[in-house]
C-alpha positions in Angstrom: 0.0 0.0 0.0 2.8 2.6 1.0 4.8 2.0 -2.2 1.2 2.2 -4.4 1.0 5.3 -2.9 4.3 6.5 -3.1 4.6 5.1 -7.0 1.1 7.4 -7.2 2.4 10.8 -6.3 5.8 10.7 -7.6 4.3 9.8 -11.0 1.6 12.8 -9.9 4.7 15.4 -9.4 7.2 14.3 -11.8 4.9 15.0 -14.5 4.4 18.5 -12.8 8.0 19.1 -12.6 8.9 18.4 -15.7 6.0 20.6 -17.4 7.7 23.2 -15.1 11.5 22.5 -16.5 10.1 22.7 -20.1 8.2 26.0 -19.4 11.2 27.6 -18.0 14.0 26.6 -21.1 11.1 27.5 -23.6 10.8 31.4 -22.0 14.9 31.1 -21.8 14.9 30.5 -24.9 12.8 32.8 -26.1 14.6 35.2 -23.9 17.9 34.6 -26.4 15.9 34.9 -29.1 14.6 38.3 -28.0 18.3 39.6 -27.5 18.7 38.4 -31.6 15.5 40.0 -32.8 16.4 43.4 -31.0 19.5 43.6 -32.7 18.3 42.2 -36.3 19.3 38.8 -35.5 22.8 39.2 -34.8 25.1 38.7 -31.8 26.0 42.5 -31.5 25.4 42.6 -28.2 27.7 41.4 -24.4 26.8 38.0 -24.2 28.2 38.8 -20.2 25.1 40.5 -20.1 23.3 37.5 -21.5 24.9 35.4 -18.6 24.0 37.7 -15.9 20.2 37.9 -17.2 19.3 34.6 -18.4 19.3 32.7 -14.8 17.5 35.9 -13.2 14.7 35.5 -16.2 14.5 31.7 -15.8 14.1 32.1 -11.2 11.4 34.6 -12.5 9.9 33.1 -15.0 9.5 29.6 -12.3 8.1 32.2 -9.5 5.3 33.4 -11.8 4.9 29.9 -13.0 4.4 28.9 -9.3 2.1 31.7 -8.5 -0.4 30.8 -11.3 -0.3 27.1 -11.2 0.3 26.9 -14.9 2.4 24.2 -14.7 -0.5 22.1 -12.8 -2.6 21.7 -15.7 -2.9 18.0 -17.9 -1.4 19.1 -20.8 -3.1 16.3 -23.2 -6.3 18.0 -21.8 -5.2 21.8 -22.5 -8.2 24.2 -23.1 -8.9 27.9 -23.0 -8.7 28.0 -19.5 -4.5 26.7 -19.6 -4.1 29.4 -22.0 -5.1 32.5 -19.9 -3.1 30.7 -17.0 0.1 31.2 -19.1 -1.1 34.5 -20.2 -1.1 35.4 -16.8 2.5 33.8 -15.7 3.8 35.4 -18.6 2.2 39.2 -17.7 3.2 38.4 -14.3 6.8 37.8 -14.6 7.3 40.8 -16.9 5.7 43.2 -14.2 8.7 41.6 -11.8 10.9 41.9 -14.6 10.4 45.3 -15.2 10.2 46.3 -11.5 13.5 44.5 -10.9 15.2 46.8 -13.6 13.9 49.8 -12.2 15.0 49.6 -8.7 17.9 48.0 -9.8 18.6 51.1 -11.9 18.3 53.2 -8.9 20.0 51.8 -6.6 22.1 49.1 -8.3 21.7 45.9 -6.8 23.1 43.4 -9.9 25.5 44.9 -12.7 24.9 44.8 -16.2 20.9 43.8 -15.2 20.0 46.5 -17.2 17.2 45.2 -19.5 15.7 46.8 -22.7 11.9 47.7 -22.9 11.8 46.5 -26.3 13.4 42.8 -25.3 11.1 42.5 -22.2 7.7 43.2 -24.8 9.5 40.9 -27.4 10.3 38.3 -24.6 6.8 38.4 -23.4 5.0 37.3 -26.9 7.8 35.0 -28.2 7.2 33.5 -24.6 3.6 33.1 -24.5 3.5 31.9 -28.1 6.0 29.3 -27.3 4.6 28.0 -24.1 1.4 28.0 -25.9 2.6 25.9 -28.9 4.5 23.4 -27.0 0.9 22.4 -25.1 -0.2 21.9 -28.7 2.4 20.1 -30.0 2.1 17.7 -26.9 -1.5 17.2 -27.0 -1.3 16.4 -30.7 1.5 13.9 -30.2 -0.8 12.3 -27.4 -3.5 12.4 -29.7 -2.2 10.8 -32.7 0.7 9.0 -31.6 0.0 7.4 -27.4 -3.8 6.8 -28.8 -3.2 4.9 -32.2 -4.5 1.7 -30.8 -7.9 3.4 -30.3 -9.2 3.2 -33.8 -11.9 5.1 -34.5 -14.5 2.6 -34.7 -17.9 5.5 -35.4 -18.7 8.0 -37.3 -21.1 10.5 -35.4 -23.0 13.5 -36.8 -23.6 16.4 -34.0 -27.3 17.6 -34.2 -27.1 21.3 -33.4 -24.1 23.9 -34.1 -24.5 26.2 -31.3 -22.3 26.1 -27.5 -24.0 23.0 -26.2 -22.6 21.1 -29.8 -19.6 22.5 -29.4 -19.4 21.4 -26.1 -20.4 17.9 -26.9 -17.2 18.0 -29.6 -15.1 18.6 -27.0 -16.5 16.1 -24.8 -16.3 13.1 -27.6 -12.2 14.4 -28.6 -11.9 15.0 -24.8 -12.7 11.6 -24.1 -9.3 8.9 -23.9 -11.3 6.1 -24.1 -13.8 7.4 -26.8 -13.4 5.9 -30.3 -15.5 8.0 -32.7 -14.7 11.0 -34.8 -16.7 13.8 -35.4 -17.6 13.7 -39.5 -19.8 17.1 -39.0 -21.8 18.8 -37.6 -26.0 19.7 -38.5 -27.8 23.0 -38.0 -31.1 24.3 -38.9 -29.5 27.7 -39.6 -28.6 28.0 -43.4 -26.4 30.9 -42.4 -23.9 28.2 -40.4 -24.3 25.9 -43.3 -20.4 25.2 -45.1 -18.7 26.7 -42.5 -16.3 25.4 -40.4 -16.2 24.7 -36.1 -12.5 23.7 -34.6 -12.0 22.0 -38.3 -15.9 20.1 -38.5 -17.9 21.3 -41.3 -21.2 22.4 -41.1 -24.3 21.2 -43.0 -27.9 22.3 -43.1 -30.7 19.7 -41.8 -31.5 19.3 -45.6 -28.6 16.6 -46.1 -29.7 14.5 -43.6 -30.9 11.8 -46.0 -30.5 8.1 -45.8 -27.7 8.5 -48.9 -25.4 11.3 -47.0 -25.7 8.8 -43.6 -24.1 5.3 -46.0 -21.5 8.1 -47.6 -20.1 9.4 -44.9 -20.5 5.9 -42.6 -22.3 7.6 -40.3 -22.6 5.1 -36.5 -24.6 7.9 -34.3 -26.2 10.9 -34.4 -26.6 13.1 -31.3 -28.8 15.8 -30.7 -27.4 18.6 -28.7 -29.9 21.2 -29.0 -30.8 22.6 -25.2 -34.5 23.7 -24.4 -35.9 21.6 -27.9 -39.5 21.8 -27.9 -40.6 17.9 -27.6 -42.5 18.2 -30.4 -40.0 19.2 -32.6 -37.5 16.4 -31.4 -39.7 14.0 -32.1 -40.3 14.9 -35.3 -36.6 14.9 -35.8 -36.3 11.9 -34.1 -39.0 10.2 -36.2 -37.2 11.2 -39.4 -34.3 8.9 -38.1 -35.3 6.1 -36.7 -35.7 4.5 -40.1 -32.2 4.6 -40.6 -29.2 2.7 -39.9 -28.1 4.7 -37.1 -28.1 5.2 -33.5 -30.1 8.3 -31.9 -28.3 9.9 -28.7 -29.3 13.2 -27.0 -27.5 15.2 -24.6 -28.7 16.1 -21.2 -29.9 19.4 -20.2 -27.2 21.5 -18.5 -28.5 21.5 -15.2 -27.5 17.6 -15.4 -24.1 18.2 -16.6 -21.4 16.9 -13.7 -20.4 20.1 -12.2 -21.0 22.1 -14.7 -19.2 20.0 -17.3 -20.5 17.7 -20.3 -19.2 14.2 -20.0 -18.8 11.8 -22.6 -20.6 8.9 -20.7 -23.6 11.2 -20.0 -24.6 10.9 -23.3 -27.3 8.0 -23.8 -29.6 7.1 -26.5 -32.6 9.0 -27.3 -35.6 7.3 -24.8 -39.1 7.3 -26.0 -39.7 9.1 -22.9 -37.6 12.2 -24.3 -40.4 12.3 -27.2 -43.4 12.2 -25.0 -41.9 14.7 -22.8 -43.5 18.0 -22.1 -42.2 21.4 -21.9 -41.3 21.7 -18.1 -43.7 24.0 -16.1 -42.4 25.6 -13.4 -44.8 26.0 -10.5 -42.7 27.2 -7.6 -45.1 30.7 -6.9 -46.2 32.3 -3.9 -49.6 31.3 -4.4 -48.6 27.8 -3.7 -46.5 29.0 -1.7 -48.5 31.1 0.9 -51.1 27.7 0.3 -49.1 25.3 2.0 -46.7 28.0 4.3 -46.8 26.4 8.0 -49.5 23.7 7.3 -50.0 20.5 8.1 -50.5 18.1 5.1 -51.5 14.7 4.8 -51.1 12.8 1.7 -52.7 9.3 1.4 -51.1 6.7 -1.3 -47.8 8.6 -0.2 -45.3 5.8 -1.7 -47.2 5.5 -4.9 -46.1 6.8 -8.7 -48.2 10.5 -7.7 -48.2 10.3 -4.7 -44.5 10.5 -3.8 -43.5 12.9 -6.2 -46.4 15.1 -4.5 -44.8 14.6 -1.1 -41.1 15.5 -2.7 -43.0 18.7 -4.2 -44.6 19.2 -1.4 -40.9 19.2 0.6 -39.6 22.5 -1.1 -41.9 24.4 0.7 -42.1 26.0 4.2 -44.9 23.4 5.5 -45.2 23.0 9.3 -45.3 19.3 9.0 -46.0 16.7 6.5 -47.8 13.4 6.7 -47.5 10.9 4.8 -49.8 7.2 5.0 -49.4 4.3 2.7 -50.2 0.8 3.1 -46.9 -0.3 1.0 -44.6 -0.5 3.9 -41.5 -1.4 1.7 -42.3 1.6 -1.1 -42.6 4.1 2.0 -39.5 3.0 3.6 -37.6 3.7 0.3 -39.4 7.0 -0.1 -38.5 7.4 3.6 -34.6 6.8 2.9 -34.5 8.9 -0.2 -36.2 12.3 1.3 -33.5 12.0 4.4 -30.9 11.4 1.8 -31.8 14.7 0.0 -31.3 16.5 3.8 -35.6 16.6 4.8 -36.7 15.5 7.2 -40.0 17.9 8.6 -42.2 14.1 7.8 -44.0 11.8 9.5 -44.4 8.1 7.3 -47.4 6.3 8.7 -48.1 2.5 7.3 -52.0 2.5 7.3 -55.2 1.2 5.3 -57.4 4.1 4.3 -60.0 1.9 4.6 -59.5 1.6 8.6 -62.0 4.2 9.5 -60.7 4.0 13.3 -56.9 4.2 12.3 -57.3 7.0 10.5 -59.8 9.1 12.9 -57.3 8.9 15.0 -54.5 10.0 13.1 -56.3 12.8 12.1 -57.1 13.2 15.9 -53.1 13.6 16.6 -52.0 15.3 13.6 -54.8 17.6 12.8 -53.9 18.1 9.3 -55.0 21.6 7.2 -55.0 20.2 3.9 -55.2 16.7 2.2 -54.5 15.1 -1.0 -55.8 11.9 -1.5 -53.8 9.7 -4.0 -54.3 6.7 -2.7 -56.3 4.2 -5.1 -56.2 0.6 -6.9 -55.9 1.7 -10.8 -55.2 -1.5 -12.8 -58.3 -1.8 -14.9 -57.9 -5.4 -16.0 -57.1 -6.3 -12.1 -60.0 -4.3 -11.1 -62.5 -5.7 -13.4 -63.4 -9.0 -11.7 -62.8 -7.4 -8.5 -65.1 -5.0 -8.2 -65.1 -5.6 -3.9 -61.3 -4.5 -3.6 -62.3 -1.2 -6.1 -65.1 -0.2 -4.2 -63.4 -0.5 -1.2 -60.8 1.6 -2.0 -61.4 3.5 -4.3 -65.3 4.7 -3.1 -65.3 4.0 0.5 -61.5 4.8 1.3 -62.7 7.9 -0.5 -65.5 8.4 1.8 -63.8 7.5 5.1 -60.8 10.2 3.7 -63.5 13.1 3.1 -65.4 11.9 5.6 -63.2 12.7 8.5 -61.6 15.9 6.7 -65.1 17.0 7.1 -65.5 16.2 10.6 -61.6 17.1 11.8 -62.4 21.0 9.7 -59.6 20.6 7.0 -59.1 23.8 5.3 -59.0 21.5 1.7 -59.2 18.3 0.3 -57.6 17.6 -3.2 -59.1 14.3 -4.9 -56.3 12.4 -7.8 -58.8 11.4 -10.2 -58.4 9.4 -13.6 -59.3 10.3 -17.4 -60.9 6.3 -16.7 -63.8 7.9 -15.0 -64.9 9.8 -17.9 -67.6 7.7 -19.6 -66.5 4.4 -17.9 -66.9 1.3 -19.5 -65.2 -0.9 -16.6 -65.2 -1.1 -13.0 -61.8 0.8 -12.3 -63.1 4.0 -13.9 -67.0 3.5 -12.4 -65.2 3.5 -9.0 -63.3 6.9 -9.8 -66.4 8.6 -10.8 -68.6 7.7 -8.1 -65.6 8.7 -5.8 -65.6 11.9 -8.1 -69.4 12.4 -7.8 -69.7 11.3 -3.4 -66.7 14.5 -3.6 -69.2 16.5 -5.3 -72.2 15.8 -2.9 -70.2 16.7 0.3 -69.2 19.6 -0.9 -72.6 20.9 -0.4 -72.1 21.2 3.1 -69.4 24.3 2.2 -67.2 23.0 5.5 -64.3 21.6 3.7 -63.4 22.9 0.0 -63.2 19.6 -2.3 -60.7 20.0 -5.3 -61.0 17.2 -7.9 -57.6 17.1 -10.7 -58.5 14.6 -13.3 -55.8 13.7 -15.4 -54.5 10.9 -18.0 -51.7 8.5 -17.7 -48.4 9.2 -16.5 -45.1 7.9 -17.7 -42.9 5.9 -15.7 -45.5 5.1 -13.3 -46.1 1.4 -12.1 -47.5 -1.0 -14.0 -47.6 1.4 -17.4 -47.1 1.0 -20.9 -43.3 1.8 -21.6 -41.9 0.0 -18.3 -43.7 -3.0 -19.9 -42.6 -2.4 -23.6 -39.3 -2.0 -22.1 -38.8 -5.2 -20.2 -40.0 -7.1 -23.5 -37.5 -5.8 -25.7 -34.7 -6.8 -23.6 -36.5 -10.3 -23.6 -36.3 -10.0 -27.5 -39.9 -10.1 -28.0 -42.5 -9.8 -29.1 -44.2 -6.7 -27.5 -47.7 -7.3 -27.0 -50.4 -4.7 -28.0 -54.1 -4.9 -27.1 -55.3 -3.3 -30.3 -53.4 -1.4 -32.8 -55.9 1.4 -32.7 -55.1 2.0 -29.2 -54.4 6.0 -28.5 -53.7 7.2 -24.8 -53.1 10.7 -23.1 -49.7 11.0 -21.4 -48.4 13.1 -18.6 -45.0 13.6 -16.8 -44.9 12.6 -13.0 -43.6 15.8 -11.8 -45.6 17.4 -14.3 -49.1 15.5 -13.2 -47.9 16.6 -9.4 -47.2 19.9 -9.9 -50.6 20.6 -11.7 -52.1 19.2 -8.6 -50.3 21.4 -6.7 -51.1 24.1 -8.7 -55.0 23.6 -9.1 -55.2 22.4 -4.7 -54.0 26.2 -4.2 -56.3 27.6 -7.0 -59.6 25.8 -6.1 -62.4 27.8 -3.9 -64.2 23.9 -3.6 -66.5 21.8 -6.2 -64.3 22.4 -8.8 -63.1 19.3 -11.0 -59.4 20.5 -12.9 -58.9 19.1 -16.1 -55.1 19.1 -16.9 -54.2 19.8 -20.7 -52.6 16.5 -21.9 -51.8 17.6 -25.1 -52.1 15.1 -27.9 -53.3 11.7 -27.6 -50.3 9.1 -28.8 -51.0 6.0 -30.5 -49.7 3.2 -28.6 -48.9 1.2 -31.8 -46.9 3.6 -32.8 -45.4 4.2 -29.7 -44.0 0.4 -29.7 -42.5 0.7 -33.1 -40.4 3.5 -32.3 -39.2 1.8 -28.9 -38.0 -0.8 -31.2 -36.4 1.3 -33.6 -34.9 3.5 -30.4 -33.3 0.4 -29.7 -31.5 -0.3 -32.7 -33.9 -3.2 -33.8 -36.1 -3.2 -36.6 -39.6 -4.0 -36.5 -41.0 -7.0 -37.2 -37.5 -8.4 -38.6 -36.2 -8.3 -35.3 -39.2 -7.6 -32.5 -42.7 -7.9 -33.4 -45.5 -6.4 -32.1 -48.5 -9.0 -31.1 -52.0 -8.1 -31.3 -53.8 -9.5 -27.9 -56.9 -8.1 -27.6 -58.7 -6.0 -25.7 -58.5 -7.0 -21.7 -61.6 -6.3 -19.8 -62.8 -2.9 -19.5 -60.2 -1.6 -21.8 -61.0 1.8 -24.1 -60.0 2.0 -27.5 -59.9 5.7 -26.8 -59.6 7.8 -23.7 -61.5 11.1 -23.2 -61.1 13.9 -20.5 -64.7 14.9 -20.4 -67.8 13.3 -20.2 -71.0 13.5 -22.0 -72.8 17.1 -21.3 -69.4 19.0 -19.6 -67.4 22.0 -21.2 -64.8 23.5 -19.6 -64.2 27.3 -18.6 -60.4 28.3 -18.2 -58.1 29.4 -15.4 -55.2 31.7 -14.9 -52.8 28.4 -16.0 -52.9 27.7 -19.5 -52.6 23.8 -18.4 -55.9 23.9 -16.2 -59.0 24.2 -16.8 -62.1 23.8 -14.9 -64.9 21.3 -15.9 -68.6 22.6 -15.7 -69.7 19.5 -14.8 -73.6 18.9 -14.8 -76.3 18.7 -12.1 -76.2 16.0 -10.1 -79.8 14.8 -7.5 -77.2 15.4 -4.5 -79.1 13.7 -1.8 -80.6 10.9 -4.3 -76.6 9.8 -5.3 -75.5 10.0 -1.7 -78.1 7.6 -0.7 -76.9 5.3 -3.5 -73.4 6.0 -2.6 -74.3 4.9 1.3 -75.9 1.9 -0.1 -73.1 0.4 -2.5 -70.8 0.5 0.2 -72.8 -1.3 2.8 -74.3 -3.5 0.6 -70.5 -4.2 -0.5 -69.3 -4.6 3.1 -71.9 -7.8 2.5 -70.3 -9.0 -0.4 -73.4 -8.6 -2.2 -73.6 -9.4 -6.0 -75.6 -6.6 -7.5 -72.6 -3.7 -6.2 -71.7 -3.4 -9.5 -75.7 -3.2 -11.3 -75.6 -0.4 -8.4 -72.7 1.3 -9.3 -74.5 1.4 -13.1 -77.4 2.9 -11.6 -75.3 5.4 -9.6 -73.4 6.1 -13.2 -75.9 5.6 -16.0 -73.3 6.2 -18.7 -71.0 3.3 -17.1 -71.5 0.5 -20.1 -68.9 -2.0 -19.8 -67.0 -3.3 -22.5 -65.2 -6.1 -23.4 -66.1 -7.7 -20.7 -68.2 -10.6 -18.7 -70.0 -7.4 -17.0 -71.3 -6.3 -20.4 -74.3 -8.6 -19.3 -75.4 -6.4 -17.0 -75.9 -4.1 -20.1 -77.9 -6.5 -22.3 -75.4 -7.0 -24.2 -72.7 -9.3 -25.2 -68.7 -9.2 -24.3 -67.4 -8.2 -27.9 -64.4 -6.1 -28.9 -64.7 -2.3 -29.3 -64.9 -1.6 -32.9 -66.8 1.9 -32.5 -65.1 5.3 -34.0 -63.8 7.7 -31.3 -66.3 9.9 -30.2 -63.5 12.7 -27.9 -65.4 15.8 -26.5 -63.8 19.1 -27.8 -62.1 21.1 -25.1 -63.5 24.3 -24.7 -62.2 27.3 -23.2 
């Protein structure tokens, strides 16, 4: 171990030193040389002089070196930053220089130390042009002489021609253990187009056909383009996948390792950097002065929304925040991660929503001001056939949540809805609506302000489309579809939380928040680019396998439901749903009665829940009997509401 470490730094400071003895003959020399160019570049001048100077230069020239740690700096890595270093050195040791000869003029310390203005100014750029040139000259040798057995083994195009491609050039040349070679870079801008960057050409988007990628061998593409719309990288994106290249993206700068672009942080393009949405930032002192020194509880804290609420939630000056799951494993990581990140103003509670007693008295002790309520089963297939577990849940954990907020006097209550429960046609969705509509009928009592956000799906979360898609490619296939007509709204996680966020501090009570989910995406589609993404082809490679339908499931999700517009907010993301009138007293009743006569394990809780939601027809499903009908796929055209504003 002691002779590692010794081997270590010797090797650490010889390389130092010698940079150091190489700096200081390069400015002697150049020193000579200044004496030669002062007198036309002959010797006609006391070469004593010479003798007396030249060590005095080189002690000065290793003092200024010292000073500015020029010598420190990995030469095979020298940048712009080096460069000013030895600019400095170099105006710093013929400030001392000249100062030396002035005093010494005066009072006459060293003989014949009498030194030229015109040699110190000559001295100074033949200096700083030679220490400046031997850093090139090394790095080049490094470059094409120590690396020869790194063979460039890719071609890679550089999507963008502004500081973050740049940067991304320097990254991949940077890089000792990268093997590819920047052929060019591409730019929108036709005014860049045929110009040159460090040596790399420049060519407009136009030539980026499948002919110029085979001529030029092209291995990668990368797009370093910061703050791209989504959109508009997808399209791009889109444009490629059909050929024989890889697709890579770089991170945005806020990512970059201390400020620095790394070669290894650039990965290929996920089909999550297409569906992503322009970021919204939601940090304002509405929300702000909303949830300053309040208790909050969040139910389904450890879930997908849920836990990305409470992490939200933590950048804020709450009094204290509670959160309640039933997953004891999920909440213990969420647990570790928030004390990780240095909070710790939380309270994790393992509890059952559905344990009226439990969670009386938790609100008892805690006293919370303002709830959300994310907790719910959401698996539609799952909850088809178990229609118990879902109204459970899902209508009574509802119930017993509002109930108590009710009772206790929280300030608000924000319900997590689903896009599902708009015109349901399984049990899953039913069960969100009714939850949706028992939300509405308490908030007649005007005690507690009810907030309901209704939203589509999210990526990323459990159990959703892409994680599965994922998992199936590295399998090698086939990915299975349930119809290739398929289309569903998507949604960033911290996107869907911060709208919550956003719409729980907006809402005066009885208001249901629809959250703009821009297009819908069909999920066909979204498969065959995931293969493509990963540098398959589709079907040669990975096929995609048409199952069916599974109980319940849409063809085509919708965000309002029969009879509702929507009126718009101050957040060009939210809008509010007029929702029509509902016979309060009549649904409560029914409401009342599906839970009890659930609690019995009665048989007709789900004919109920039809009667409590007349536009609930099932589809695809055993339940479509219920209905008068029989199970059969959904072959109907889409029929999505227009959003209004």
């Amino acid at each position: 171990m002691i002779q590692n470490y010794l081997t270590q730094n010797v090797n650490r400071f010889a390389s130092k030193w010698l940079v150091l003895a190489i700096d200081t003959v390069s400015v002697s020399i150049s020193f000579f040389l200044s004496y030669c160019i002062r007198f036309n570049l002959s010797f006609d001048f006391e070469i004593n002089w010479l003798i007396i100077q030249l060590p005095l230069v080189a002690v000065i020239s290793i003092i200024s070196f010292m000073v500015v740690g020029s010598y420190k700096g990995v030469v095979r890595h020298t940048g712009v930053r080096d460069v000013y270093n030895l600019f400095n050195a170099i105006c710093l040791s013929s400030i001392i220089m000249i100062t030396m000869v002035l005093v010494n003029k005066e009072f006459v310390f060293i003989e014949n130390f009498t030194i030229p203005l015109g040699i110190i100014v000559i001295h100074s750029l033949l200096g700083f042009m030679a220490l400046t040139a031997s850093r090139y000259i090394f790095k080049s040798i490094y470059g094409n002489f120590l690396l020869r057995d790194l063979k460039v083994n890719k071609n890679v195009l550089i999507y963008g021609a502004g500081e973050s491609g740049i940067l991304t050039h320097n990254a991949l040349t940077n890089h000792t253990k990268n093997r590819s070679r920047v052929v060019g870079y591409i730019d929108r801008d036709s005014q860049k187009a045929g110009k040159q960057i460090n040596g790399v050409k420049v060519f407009h988007k136009d030539v980026l056909t499948e002919d110029f990628i085979k001529k030029q061998n092209i291995s990668e593409v990368i797009f370093s383009i910061q703050n791209i719309d989504p959109k508009i990288l997808r399209d791009l994106v889109e444009g490629l996948v059909e050929f024989p290249v890889q697709v890579k993206i770089v991170p945005p700068v806020e990512d970059w390792i201390n400020g620095e672009l790394r070669a290894s942080q650039i990965k290929q393009v996920q089909i999550e950097d297409l569906l992503d949405r322009a970021p919204i930032s939601i940090k304002n002192q509405k929300i702000e002065m909303e949830l300053d020194k309040k208790v909050i509880l969040v139910t389904g804290a450890a879930g997908s929304i849920g836990s990305e609420i409470v992490r939200q939630i933590c950048s804020y000056n709450y009094k204290s925040l509670i959160m309640i799951d039933q997953a004891e494993s999920a909440l213990y990581d969420l647990q570790q991660e928030l004390k990780l990140n240095g909070f710790h103003n939380f309270i994790p509670i393992v509890g059952d929503i559905r344990d009226k007693n439990r969670m009386n008295a938790l609100f008892q002790e805690h006293k919370p001001n303002m709830v959300f309520h994310a907790a719910a089963y959401k698996h539609v297939p799952l909850m088809e056939y178990n229609s118990y577990e879902a109204i459970k849940i899902n209508i009574a954990g509802t119930k017993t949540i509002a109930d108590l907020s009710v009772n206790h006097k929280v300030d608000k209550f924000v319900f997590i809805s689903t896009d599902k429960a708009v015109n349901p046609t399984n049990v899953m969705g039913a069960s969100k609506r009714i939850a949706e509509m028992y939300i509405s009928c308490i908030q007649q009592e005007k005690k507690t302000k009810f907030i309901t956000t209704r939203f589509g799906n999210v990526l990323g979360s459990n159990g959703s489309v892409i994680p599965l898609f994922r998992k199936q490619i590295e399998k090698g296939g086939p990915l299975t579809l349930t119809h290739k007509d398929v289309t569903r709204f998507f949604m960033t996680i911290p996107e869907a939380s911060q709208l919550v966020l956003e719409a729980g501090a907006m809402g005066d009570g009885g208001e249901i928040f629809i959250f703009d989910m821009g297009e819908s995406v069909k999920i066909f589609d979204l498969a065959k680019n995931m293969i493509k993404l990963s540098g398959l082809k589709y079907p040669e490679d990975i096929d995609i396998k048409i199952t069916g339908l599974r109980p319940g499931e849409k063809l085509y999700e919708e965000l309002l439901a029969n009879g509702e517009n929507t009126l718009p907010t101050y957040h060009k993301k939210i809008k509010i749903s007029k929702v029509r009138d509902l016979d309060y007293a009549t649904v409560r009743s029914r409401i009342d009665e599906l839970c009890v006569s659930n609690m019995f394990f009665s048989g007709d809780t789900v004919k109920l829940m039809k009667t409590i939601v007349p536009e609930y027809i099932s589809k695809n499903s055993e339940l479509c009997d219920l209905d008068g009908k029989k199970k059969s796929e959904e072959d109907d055209k889409p029929t999505l509401k227009v959003v209004q504003s």
